[in-house]
N, C-alpha and C positions, 0 to 999 in steps of 0.2 A: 761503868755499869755493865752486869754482864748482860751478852744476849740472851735472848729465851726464843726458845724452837717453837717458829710458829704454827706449827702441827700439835706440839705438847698443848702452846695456847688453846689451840682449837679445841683439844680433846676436852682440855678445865672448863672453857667456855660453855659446851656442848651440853657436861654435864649440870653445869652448872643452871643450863636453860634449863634443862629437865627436870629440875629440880621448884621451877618457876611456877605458880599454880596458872597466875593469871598474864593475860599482856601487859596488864602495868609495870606488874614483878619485873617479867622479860626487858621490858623498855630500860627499868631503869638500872639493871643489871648491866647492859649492854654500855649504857653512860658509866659505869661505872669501871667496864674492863680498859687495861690501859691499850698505848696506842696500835693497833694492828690486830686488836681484838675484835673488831667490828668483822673484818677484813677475813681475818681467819674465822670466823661463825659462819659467812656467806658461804664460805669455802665447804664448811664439814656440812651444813644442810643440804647444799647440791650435793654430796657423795653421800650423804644419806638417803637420799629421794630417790637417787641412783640405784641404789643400792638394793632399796625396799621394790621398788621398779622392778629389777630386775629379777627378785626374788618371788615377786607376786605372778609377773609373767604367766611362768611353767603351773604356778597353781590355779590360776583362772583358766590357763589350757587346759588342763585336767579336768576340771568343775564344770567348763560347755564341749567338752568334745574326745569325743571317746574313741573316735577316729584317727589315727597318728595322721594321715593322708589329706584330712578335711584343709587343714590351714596351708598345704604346699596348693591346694586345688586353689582356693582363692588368690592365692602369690601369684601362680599361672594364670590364671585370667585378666588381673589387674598389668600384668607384662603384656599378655596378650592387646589387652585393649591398646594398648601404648605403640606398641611394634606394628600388631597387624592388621591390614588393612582393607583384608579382604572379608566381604560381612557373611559369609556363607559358613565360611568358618569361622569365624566370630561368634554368627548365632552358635553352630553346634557345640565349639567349646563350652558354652553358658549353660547349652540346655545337659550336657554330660555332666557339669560339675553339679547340674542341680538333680541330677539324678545320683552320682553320688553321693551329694552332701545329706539327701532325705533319705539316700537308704531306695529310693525309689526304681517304677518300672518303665516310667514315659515323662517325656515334659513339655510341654508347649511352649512358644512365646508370643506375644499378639503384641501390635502396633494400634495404638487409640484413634482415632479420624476423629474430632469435636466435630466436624462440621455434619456428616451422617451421624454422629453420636453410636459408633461403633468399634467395636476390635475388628483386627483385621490380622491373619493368621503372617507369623513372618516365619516359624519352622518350628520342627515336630519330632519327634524322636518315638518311634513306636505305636500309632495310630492306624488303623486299618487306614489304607487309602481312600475309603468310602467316607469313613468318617471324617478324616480330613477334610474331604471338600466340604462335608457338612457344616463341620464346625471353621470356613474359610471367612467368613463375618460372623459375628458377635452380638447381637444388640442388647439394651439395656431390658432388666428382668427376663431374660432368656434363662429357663429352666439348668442351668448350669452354674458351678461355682466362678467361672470368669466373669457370666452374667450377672451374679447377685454380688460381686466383686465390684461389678464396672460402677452398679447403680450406688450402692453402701462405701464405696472409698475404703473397705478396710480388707485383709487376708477372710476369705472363706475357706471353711474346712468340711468339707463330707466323708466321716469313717466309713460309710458303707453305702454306696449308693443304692441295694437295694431297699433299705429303712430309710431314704429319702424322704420327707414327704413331699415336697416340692416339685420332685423329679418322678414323681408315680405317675407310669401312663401316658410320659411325654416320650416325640421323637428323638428326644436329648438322650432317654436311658436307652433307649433301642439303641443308640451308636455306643453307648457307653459296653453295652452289653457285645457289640459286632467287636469292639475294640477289649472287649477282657478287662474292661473296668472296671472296680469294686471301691474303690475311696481315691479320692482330691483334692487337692488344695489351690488353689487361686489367690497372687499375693499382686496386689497393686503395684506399681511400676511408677514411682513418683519421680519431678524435676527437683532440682535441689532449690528452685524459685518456687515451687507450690505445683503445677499443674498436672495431671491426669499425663501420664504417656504412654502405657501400654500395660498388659500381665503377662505374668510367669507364673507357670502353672507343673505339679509333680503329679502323679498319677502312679496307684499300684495296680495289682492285679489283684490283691488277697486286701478283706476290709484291715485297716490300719487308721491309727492315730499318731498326726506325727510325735515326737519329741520336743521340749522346747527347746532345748539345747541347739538341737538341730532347726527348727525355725529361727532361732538369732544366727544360727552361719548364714540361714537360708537369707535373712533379712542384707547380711552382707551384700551376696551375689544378687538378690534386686536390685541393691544401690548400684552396683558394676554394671546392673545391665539396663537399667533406669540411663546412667551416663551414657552407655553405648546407644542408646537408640538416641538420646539427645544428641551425641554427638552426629549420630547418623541423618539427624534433620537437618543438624544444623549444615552437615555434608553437602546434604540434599538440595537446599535451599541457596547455597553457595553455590552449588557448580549452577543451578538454575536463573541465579542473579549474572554467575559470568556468561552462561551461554546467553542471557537476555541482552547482556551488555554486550556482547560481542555480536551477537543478530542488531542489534542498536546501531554500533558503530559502523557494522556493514552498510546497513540499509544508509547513516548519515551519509558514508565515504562514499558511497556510489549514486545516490539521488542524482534523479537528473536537476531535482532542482538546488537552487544555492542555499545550503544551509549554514550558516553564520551563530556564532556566538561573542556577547560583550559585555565589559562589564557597563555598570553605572556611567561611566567617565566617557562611555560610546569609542574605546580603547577595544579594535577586534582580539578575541580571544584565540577560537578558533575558526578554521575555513575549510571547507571540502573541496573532494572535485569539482561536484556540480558550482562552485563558487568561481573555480578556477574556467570554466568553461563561460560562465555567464559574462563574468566582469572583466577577462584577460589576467588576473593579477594570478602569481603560484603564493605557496602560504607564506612564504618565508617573505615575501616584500606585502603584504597587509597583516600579520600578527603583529600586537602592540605598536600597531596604528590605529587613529581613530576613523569613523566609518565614515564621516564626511568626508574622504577621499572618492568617493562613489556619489557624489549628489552632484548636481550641477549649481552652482551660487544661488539660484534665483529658490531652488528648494530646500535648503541651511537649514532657516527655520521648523521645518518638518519636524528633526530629527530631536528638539528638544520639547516638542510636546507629546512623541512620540514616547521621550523616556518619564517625561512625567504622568502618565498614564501607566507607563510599567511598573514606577515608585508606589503609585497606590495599588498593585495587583491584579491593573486590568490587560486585558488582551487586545490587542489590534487584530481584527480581521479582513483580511482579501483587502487592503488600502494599497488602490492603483494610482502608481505612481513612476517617474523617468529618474532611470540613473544613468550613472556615466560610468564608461567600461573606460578602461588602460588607454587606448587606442584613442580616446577621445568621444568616439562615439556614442550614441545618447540608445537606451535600449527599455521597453514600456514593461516594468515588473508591477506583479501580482504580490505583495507583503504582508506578512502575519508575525506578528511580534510577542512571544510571551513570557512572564517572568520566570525568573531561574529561583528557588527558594533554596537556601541552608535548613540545615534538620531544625534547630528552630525558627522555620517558616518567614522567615524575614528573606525579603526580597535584594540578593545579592547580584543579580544580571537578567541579561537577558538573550533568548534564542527567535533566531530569524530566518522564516524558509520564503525566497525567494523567488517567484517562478516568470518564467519570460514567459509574457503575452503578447510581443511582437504580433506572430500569425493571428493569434484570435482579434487584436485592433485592426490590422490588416484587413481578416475576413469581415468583421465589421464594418470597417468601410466600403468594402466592396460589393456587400449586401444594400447599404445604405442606397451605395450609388445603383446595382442593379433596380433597387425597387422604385429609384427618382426613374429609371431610362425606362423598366416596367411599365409607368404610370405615362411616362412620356410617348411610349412608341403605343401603347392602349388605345390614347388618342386620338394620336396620327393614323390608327389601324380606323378606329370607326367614322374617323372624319374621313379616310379615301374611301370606306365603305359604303358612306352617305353620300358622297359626292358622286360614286358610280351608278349608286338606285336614283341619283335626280339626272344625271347625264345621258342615263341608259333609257334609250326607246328604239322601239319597233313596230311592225304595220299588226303583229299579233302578241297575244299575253304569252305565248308561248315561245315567241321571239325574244320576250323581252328577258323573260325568266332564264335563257341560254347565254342571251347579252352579262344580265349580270352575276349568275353564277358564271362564267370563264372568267370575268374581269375579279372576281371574289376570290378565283381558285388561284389566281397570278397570285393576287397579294398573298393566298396562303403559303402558296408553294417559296416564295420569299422568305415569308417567317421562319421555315424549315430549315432553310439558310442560316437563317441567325442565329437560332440554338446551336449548331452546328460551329460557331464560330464566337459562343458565347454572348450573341451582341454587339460583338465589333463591326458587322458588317456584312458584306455577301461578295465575293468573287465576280468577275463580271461574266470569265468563261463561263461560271457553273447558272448562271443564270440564263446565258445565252443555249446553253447546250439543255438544259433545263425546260426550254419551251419548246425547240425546237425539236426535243425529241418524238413525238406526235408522228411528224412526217418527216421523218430519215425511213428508207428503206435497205434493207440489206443487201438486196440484189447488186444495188449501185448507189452513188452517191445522189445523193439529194441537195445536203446541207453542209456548208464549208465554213468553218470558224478559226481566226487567226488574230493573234493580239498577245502581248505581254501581261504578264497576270497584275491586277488592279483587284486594290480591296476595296469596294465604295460603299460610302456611310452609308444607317440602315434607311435617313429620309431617300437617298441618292438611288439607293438599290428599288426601296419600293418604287418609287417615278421607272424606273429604266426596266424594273418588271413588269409593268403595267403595256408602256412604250412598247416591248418584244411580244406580246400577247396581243396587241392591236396591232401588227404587222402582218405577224405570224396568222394570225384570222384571215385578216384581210388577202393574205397572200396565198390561204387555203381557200378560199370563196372565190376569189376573183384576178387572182393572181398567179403565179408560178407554180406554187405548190398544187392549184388548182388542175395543170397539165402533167404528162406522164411524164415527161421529159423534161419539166421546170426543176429548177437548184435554186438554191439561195444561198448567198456568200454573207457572214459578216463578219467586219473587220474592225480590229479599233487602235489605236496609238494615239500618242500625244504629240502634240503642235510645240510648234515654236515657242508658246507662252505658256506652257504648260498646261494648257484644258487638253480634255479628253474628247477624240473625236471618235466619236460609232457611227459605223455605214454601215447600210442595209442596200443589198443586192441584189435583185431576182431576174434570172435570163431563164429562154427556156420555156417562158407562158406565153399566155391569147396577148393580142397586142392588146397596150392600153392607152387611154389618153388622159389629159386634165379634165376632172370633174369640175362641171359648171359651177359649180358652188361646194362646199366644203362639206363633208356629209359627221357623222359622227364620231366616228372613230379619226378621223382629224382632230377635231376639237377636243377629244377629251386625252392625246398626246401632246397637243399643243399649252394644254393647262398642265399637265405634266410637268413640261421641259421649261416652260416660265415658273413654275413653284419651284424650279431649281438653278434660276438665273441664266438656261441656255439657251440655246439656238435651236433651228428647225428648219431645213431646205430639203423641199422635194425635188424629184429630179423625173418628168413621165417620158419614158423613153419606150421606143416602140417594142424591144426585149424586154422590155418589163421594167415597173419601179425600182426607183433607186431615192435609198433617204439618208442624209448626213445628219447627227447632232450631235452641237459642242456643248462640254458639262464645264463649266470653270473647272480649274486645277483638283485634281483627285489624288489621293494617296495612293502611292506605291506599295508593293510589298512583294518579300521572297518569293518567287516563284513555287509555289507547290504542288503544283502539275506543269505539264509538259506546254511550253510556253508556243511552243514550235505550232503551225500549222498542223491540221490533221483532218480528216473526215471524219466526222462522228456520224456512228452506224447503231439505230437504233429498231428495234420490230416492229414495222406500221402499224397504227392505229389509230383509230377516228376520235378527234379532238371532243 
């Protein structure tokens, strides 16, 4: 059989369609050509599509556009969009082609804001500057074509602004007027999804009506510039999500506190610094481990009621609790737990910010304990206070009032101590120098103090402040301090068994001897030194009193003054 040219085919085919009135005809002509006739039809109707295509082209150019230059202008812009990057040039390319493609003398372009429901001015081509600013927002029914644009969703047109009627009398035509405006168009600025994005706007100087010809190119160059501003948000919005993310990732990587992430399975995701700082671990030895490597056995349990709380959505707040660092050691964390969601909201992990509360347990406790030693030394203040207004008498009210304000002023002068040392206690120098500064004179030594520095507890210090203050009286009334030439030595160290032993020395006074009987200021040292389990010997010698007392064993501490002997030289003054 011979061959036939499947081109020939096509051509009989072709014709033979066209000769077909309806599609059944077609169909069953088609079953009808032999084999490779299908084949060859597909072929000549593509080159005729083609064909007719190409030839309709040049005639539809001709029918909308009387401009040879109109369609390279849109080529260039749609290159532009693609290539360049830079939006300044971007706008002016768009607003020039749209001043060519109308034939036009100026054009605007405005960016939408939904949220103010306004335009908002992105560039200008030919505007007085005054006007400009004028028209730098937009709002909805604003006497202008953009504005009856923004409200109506469709192109406005004004041949001649002064036959406005809308625009009669408004601020709008006075800038229309400062800028040599006479006619405008205003063309919406649509997404290719539906929404409102901005206008594009031509403006002449002479009243005019556009062309339609020339509004379908123009309709072109919205669409271009419709994309560009889309693309421009979309710009916008992206570097704003990276720079969010990148301010994000900052603030996570450098928190001082531990911020953690995991999935479901309690499998760590990831770990920050602050994580590496809390728990000792770097990321690379706890990523894809689970986070029970941080609990201590006895708190396990925790961590699965913690995630089924997260499964349902909810959040753990401030849940104080101990974990365990690298090291072993146990460290008191502050814990907030929240879920991680996928864009469809279903709950995929969870993030953990971790924070040490060591100090503030700490300070807690130490507030705790200040305000038990508060409560406890309050006590001991108004019970030695009571016990001095019942101990205290005199042959006048006015004796007596001096007896127990000095014994009152001891105890304060102690307490001054104790702030000073927080509460731990009083120094014994600073107590001794402390009373006895009254009567040092500078001329010459009066008062000689020597001993190694001793911290004594704050019961210990009030008794032995009270003791120095009933000496120190006594020895300015009737004693050493009472003559011009009396001293007074005191000394203290520790014994063989460790108790603390204070001497009191006075040379230098009236002679004295053993009182007949014990008068007051004995008795209320002697209850002193027994509220502290010690001892008490006088010694009357004819150079004056001399008194020893042992305090059971007392705490030591660093020297923090000068331990060594010294004269302490203070400006006389009457006690």
């Amino acid at each position: 059989m011979a061959s036939v040219d499947p081109w020939e085919k096509a051509a009989d085919c072709e014709r033979s369609l066209q000769t077909a009135v309806n599609p059944e005809s077609r169909a069953v002509l088609l079953e009808k050509n032999e084999d490779g006739a299908a084949e060859a039809k597909l072929k000549a109707e593509a080159l005729v599509d083609t064909t007719l295509a190409d030839l309709l082209k040049p005639l539809e150019r001709a029918r909308v556009d009387t401009q040879p230059d109109n369609a390279l202008r849109l080529h260039e812009i749609s290159t532009f969009l693609i290539q360049e990057s830079n939006l300044d040039i971007l706008y002016n390319r768009v607003l020039e082609a749209g001043i060519g493609l109308m034939s036009a003398d100026m054009a605007s372009l405005q960016i939408f804001h939904p949220e103010q429901k306004e335009l908002r001015l992105l560039a200008w081509k030919g505007f007085h500057p005054a006007s400009a600013a004028f028209w730098e927002r937009v709002r909805f029914h604003s006497a202008t074509t953009c504005g009856l644009a923004l409200s109506s969703g469709c192109r406005v047109i004004v041949p001649d602004t002064e036959t406005c009627d809308f625009m009669a009398g408004t601020a709008h035509l006075d800038e229309f007027r400062r800028s040599n405006i006479r006619a405008m168009q205003s063309t919406p600025l649509i997404s290719r999804s539906g929404p409102l994005l901005g206008m594009i706007s031509t403006h002449w100087r002479e009243p005019h009506q556009p062309a339609e010809h020339a509004l379908r190119l123009f309709d072109v160059l919205a669409r271009h510039s419709a994309d560009l501003i889309e693309r421009t948000k979309a710009e916008a919005a992206l570097r704003e999500s990276k720079e969010r993310f990148r301010q994000l990732a900052s603030i996570v990587e450098f928190s001082d506190d531990a911020i953690i992430s995991k999935n479901l399975n309690s499998i760590i995701l990831t770990w920050n610094k602050g994580a590496e700082r809390l728990f000792g671990y770097s990321a690379s030895e706890v990523i894809g481990k689970p986070v029970t490597i941080l609990m201590p056995p006895e708190r396990l349990d925790e961590e699965s009621a913690i995630l089924e709380r997260i499964r349902c959505g909810e959040r753990v707040e401030h849940y104080e609790t101990v974990r365990c660092r690298k090291d072993g050691s146990l460290v008191d964390i502050s814990l907030t737990v929240s879920p991680i969601r996928n864009a469809q909201g279903k709950v995929v992990a969870a993030s953990k910010i971790a924070r040490d509360i060591t100090d503030r347990k700490r300070s807690e406790a130490q507030l705790s304990i200040l305000a038990r030693e508060a409560e406890h030394r309050a006590k001991n203040v108004l019970a030695s206070v009571q016990a001095t207004v019942h101990l205290s008498q005199s042959d006048t009210p006015a004796g007596l009032k001096a007896a127990i304000e000095g014994r009152i002023q001891a105890l304060a002068n102690v307490h001054a101590l104790f702030i000073q040392s927080r509460w731990t206690g009083a120094y014994l120098r600073d107590l001794v120098t402390q009373e006895l500064s009254p009567y040092s004179q500078t001329e010459e030594t009066r008062t000689r103090i020597d001993g190694p520095s001793v911290l004594l507890e704050p019961d210990v210090a009030q008794s032995v402040a009270v003791i120095l203050h009933e000496l120190a009286t006594n020895a300015a009334k009737y004693g050493a301090l009472a003559a011009a030439q009396g001293s007074v030595q005191v000394e203290w160290s520790r014994a063989a068994d460790e108790r603390l032993v204070l001497r009191w020395t006075e040379t230098g006074g009236p002679q004295v001897k053993a009182p007949a009987r014990k008068g007051f200021g004995s008795r209320v040292m002697q209850a002193m030194v027994r509220a502290q389990n010690g001892q008490m010997r006088f010694d009357w010698r004819a150079e004056g009193l001399a008194c020893e007392i042992a305090f059971p064993a007392a705490r030591g501490a660093p020297p923090t003054r000068c331990a060594q002997s010294h004269a302490a030289n203070y400006p006389s003054s009457a006690k």
